[in-house]
LUMLODO-163719 format. One record per residue: residue in three letters; x, y, z of N, C-alpha, C in turn. Coordinates in steps of 0.2 Angstrom, whole numbers, padded with zeros to 4 digits, always signed. Atoms other than C-alpha are relative to their C-alpha. Layout:
ALAXYZXYZXYZ
...
END
This chain:
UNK-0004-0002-0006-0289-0157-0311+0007-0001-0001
UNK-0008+0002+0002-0271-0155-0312+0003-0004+0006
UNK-0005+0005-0006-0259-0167-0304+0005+0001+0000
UNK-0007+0000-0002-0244-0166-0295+0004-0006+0001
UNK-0005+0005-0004-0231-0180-0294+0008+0004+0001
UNK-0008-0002-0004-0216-0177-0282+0002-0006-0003
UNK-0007+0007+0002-0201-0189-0289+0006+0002+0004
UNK-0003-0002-0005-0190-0190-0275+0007-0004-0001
UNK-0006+0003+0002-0174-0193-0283+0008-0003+0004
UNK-0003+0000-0005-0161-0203-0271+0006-0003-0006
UNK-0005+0003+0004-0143-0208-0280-0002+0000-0007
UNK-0001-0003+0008-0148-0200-0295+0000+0004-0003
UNK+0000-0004+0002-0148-0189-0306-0004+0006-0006
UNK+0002-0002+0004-0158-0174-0315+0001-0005-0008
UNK-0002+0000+0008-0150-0177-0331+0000-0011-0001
UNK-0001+0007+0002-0152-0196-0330-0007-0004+0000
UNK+0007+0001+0001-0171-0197-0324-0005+0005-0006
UNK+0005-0007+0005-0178-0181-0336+0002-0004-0006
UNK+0001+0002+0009-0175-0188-0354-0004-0006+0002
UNK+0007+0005+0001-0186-0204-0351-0007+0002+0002
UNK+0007-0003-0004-0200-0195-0342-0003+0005-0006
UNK+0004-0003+0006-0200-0184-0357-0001-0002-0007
UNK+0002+0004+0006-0200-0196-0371-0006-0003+0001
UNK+0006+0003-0002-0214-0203-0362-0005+0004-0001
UNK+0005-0007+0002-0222-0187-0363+0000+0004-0008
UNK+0002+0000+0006-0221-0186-0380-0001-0003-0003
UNK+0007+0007+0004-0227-0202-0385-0006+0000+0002
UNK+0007-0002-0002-0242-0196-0375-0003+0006-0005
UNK+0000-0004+0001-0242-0182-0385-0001+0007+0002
UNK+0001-0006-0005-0241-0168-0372+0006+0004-0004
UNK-0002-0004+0002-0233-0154-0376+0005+0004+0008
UNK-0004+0003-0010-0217-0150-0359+0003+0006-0001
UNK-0005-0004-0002-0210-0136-0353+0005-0001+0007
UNK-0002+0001-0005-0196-0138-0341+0004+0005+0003
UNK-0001-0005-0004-0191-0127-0328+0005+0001+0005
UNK-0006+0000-0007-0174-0124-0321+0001+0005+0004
UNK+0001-0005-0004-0169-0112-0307+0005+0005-0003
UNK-0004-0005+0002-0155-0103-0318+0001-0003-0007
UNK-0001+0002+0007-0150-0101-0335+0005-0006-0001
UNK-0007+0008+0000-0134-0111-0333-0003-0008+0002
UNK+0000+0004-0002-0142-0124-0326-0006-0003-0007
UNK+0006+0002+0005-0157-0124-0343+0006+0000-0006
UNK-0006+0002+0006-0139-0122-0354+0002-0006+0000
UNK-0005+0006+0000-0132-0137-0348-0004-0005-0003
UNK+0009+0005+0002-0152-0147-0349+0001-0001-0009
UNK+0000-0001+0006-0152-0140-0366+0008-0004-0005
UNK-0006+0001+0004-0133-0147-0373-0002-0009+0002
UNK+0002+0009-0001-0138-0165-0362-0006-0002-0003
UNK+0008+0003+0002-0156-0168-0370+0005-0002-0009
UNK-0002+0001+0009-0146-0168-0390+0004-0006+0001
UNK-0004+0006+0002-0133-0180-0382+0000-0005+0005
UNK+0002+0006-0004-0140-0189-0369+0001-0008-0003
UNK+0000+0009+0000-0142-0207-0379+0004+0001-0006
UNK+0000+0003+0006-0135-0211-0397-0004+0000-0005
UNK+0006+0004+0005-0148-0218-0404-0005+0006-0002
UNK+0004-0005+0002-0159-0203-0402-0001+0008+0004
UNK+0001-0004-0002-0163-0185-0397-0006+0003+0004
UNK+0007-0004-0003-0175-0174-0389-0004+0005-0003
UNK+0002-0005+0003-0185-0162-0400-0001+0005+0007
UNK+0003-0004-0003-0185-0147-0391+0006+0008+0001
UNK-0003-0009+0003-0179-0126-0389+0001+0003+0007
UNK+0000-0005-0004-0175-0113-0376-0005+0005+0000
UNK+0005-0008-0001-0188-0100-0370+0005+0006-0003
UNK-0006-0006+0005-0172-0088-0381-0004-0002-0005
UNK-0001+0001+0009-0176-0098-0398-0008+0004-0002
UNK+0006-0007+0003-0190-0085-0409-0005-0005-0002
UNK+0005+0005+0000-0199-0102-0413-0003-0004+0007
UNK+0002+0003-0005-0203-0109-0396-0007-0002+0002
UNK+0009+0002-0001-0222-0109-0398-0001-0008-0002
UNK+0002+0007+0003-0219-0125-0409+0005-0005+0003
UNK-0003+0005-0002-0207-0132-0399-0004-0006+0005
UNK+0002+0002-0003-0214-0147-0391+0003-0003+0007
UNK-0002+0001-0008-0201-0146-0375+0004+0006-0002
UNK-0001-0009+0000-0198-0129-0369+0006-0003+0006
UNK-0004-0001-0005-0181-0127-0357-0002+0006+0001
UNK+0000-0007-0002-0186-0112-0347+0003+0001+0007
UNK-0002-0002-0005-0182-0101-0332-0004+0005+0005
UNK+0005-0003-0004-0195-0092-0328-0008-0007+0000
UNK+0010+0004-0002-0216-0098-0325-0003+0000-0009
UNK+0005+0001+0007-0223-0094-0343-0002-0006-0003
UNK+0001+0007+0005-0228-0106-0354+0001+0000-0007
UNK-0001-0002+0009-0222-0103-0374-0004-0006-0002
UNK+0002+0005+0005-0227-0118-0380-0005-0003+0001
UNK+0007+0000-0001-0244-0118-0374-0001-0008+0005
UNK+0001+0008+0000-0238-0136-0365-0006-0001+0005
UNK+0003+0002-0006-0251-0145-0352+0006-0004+0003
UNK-0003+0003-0003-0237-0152-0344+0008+0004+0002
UNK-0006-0003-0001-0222-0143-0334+0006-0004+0006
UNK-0006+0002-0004-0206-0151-0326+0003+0004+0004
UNK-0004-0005-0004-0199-0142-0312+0007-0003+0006
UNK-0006+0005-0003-0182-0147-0305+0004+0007+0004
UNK-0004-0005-0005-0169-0138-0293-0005+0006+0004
UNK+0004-0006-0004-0181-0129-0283-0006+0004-0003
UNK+0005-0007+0003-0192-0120-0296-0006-0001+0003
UNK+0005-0002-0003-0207-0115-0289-0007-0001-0004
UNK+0005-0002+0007-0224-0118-0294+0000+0005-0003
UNK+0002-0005+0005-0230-0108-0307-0005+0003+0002
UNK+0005-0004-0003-0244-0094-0304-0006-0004-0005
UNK+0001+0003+0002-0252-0102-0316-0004-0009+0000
UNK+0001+0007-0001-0255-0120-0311-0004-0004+0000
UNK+0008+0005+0000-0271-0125-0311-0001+0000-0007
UNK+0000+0001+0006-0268-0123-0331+0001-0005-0003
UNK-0005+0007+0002-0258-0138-0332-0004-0007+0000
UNK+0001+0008-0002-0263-0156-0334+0005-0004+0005
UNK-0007+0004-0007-0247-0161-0323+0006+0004+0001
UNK-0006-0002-0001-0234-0155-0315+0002-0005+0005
UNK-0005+0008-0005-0221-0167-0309+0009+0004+0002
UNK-0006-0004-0004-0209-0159-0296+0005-0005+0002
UNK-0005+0004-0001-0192-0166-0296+0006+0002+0007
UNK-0004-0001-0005-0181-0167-0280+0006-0004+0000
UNK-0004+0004-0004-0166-0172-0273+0001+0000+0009
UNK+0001+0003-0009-0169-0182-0257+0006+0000+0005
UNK-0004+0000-0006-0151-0180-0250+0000+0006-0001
UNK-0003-0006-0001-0150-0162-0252-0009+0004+0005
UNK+0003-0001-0005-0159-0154-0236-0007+0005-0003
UNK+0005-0005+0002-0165-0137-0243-0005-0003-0006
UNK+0007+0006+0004-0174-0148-0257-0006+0000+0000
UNK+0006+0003-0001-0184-0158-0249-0004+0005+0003
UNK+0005-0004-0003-0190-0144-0237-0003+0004-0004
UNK+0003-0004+0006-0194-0134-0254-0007-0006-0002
UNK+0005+0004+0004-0203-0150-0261-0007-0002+0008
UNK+0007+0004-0005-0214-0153-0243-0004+0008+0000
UNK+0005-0006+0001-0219-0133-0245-0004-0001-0006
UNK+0002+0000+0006-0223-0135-0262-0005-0007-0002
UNK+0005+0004-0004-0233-0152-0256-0007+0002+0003
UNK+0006-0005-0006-0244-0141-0243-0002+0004-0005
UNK+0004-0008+0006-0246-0128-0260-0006-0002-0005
UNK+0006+0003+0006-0253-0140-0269-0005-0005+0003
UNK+0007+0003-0003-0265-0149-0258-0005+0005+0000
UNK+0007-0006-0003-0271-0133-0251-0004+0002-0008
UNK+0005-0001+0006-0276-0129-0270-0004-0005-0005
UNK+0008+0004+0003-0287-0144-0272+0006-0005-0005
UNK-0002+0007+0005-0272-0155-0284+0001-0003+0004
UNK+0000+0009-0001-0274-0174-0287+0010+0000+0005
UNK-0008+0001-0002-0254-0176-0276+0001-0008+0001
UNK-0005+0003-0001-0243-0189-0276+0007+0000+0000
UNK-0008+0001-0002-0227-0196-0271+0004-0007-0004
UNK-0001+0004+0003-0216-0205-0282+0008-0003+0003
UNK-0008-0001-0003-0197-0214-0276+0000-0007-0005
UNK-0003+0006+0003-0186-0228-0287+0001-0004+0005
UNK-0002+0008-0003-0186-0246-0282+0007-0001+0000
UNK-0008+0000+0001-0167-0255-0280+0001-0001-0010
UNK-0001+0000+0006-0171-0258-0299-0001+0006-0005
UNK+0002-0005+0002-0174-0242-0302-0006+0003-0005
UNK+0007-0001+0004-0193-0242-0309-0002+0005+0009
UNK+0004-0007-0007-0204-0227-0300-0005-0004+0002
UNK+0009+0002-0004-0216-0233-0286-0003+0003+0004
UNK+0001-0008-0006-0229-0221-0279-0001-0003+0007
UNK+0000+0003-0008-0228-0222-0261-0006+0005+0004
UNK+0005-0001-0007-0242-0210-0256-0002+0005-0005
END
């Protein structure tokens, strides 16, 4: 059954929650595609995963690069899948996938002070109860560890 976790990001930021959640997803060995609402915004993803930390990077390609099947993190813009992942990121509004019930997980990321958001993320809540996925909700403590709340 595919599971949904909402992470309902409050004073923080994509680019500062996504590279941990996806080194975690590759120590599991999942294969990740992530899903932004525009190129520019999968450009930017794409230039901060190489320089995010120091110490280490992110293996991963653009739904552009002609290798992408072997990449084990997909930046994309559309729904497909190139890298055959069971695991799909979706942030800034992207939309389930048609797709979905293909997925071992999908973990939708929000920002909880921007309004259009979260009413995106409580439709896309209602989308995926109504087709039968495991849902949960996830928010950071003051220590900034994820606690799920429902």
């Amino acid at each position: 059954m595919t599971e949904v976790l909402f992470y309902h990001l409050q004073n923080q930021t994509v680019e500062r929650v996504l590279p941990p959640l996806l080194e975690k997803s590759l120590e599991r060995g999942w294969r990740v595609v992530v899903q932004a609402a525009s190129e520019e915004r999968a450009d930017a993803l794409d230039s901060h995963l190489w320089t995010y930390r120091d110490d280490s990077f992110l293996p991963h390609g653009t739904w552009r690069d002609r290798d992408a099947a072997e990449q084990p993190i997909i930046l994309a813009v559309q729904d497909d899948n190139p890298n055959q992942a069971s695991v799909r990121f979706l942030i800034d509004c992207a939309d389930l996938p048609a797709d979905a019930a293909g997925y071992q997980r999908l973990v939708l990321m929000f920002n909880g002070d921007d309004e259009d958001a979260t009413v995106a993320a409580r439709a896309a809540w209602t989308a995926s109860k109504a087709k039968g996925f495991d849902v949960t909700y996830w928010q950071s403590d003051e220590l900034g560890r994820w606690q799920r709340k429902a």
